[in-house]
BAMITOR-646901 format. One record per residue (C-alpha): residue number from 1; residue in one letter; x, y, z. Coordinates in steps of 0.02 Angstrom, whole numbers. Layout:
BEGIN
[rec NUM; 'A'; [X; Y; Z]],
...
REM end
This chain:
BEGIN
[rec 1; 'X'; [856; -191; 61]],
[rec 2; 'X'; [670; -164; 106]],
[rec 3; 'X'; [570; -25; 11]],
[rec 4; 'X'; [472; 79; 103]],
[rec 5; 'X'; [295; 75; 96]],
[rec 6; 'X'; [148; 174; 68]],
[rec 7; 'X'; [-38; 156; 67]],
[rec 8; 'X'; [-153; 273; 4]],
[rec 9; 'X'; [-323; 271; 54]],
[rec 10; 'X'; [-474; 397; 53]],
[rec 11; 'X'; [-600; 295; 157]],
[rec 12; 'X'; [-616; 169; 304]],
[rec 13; 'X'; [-672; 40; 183]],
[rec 14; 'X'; [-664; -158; 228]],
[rec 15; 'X'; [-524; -188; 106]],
[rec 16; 'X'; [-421; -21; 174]],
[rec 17; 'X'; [-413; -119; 356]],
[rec 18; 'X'; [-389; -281; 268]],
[rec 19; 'X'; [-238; -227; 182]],
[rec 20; 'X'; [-155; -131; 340]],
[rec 21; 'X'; [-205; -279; 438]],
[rec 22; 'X'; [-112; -398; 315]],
[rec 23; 'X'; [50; -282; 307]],
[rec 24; 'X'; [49; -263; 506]],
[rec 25; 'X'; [5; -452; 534]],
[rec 26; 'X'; [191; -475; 395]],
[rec 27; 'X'; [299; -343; 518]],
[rec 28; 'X'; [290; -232; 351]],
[rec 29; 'X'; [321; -47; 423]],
[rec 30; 'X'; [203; 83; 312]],
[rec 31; 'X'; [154; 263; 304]],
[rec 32; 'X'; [-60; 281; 286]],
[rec 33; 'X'; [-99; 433; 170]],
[rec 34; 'X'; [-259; 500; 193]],
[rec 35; 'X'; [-302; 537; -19]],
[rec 36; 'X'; [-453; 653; 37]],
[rec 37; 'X'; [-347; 771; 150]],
[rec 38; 'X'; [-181; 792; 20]],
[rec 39; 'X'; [-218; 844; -151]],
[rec 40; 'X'; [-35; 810; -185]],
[rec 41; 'X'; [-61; 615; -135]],
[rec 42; 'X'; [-256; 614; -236]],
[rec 43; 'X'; [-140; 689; -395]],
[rec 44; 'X'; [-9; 537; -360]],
[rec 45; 'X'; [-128; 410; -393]],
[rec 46; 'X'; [-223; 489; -514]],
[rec 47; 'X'; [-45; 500; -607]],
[rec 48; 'X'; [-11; 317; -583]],
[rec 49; 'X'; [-193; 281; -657]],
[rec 50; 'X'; [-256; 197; -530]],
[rec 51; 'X'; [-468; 239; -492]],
[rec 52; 'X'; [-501; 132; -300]],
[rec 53; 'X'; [-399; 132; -138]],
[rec 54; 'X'; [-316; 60; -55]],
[rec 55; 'X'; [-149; 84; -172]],
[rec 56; 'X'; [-12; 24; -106]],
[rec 57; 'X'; [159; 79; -164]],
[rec 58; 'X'; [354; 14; -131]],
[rec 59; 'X'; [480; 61; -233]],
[rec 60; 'X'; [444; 43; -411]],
[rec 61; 'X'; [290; -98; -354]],
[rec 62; 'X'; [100; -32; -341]],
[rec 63; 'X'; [-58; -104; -363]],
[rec 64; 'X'; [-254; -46; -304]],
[rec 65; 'X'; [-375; -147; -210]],
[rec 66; 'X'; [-324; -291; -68]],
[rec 67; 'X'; [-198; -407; -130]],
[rec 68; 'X'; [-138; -530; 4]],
[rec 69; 'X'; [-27; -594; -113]],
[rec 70; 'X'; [79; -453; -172]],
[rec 71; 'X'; [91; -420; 34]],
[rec 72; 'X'; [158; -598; 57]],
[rec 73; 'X'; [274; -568; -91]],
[rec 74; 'X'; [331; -422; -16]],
[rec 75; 'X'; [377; -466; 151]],
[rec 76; 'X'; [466; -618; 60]],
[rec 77; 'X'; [579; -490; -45]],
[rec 78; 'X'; [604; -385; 135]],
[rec 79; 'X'; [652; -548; 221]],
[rec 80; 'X'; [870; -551; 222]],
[rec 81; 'X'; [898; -693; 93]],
[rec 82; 'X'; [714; -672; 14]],
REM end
């Protein structure tokens, strides 16, 4: 069963495009949360502790920053029989 995915962001930064590039380019479906327009989202990741976008959450996984390799780990787990 896939979790769905989120990415919150508050700017257009390099690392922001990386990172939807990278789940796009590994057929991983997302929402984009714009952090400066929903105080409810900014409060989120406050809450989770993290301090830089993009943070990327799925289920009960989330991490800050561009990390190819929790995006190839989780289109493995997404893959049927990964």
């Amino acid at each position: 069963m896939s979790e769905h995915v989120t990415v919150y962001a508050d700017t257009d930064r390099d690392e922001v495009a990386d990172t939807l590039a990278v789940l796009e380019n590994a057929g991983i479906p997302y929402t984009l949360v714009d952090i400066t327009r929903d105080e409810d989202a900014l409060a989120h990741v406050e809450k989770l502790g993290f301090t830089q976008t993009p943070v990327v959450e799925a289920g009960i996984l989330s991490w800050a920053g561009f990390k190819p390799d929790l995006i190839a780990a989780l289109a493995q787990s997404q893959t049927p029989g990964g």
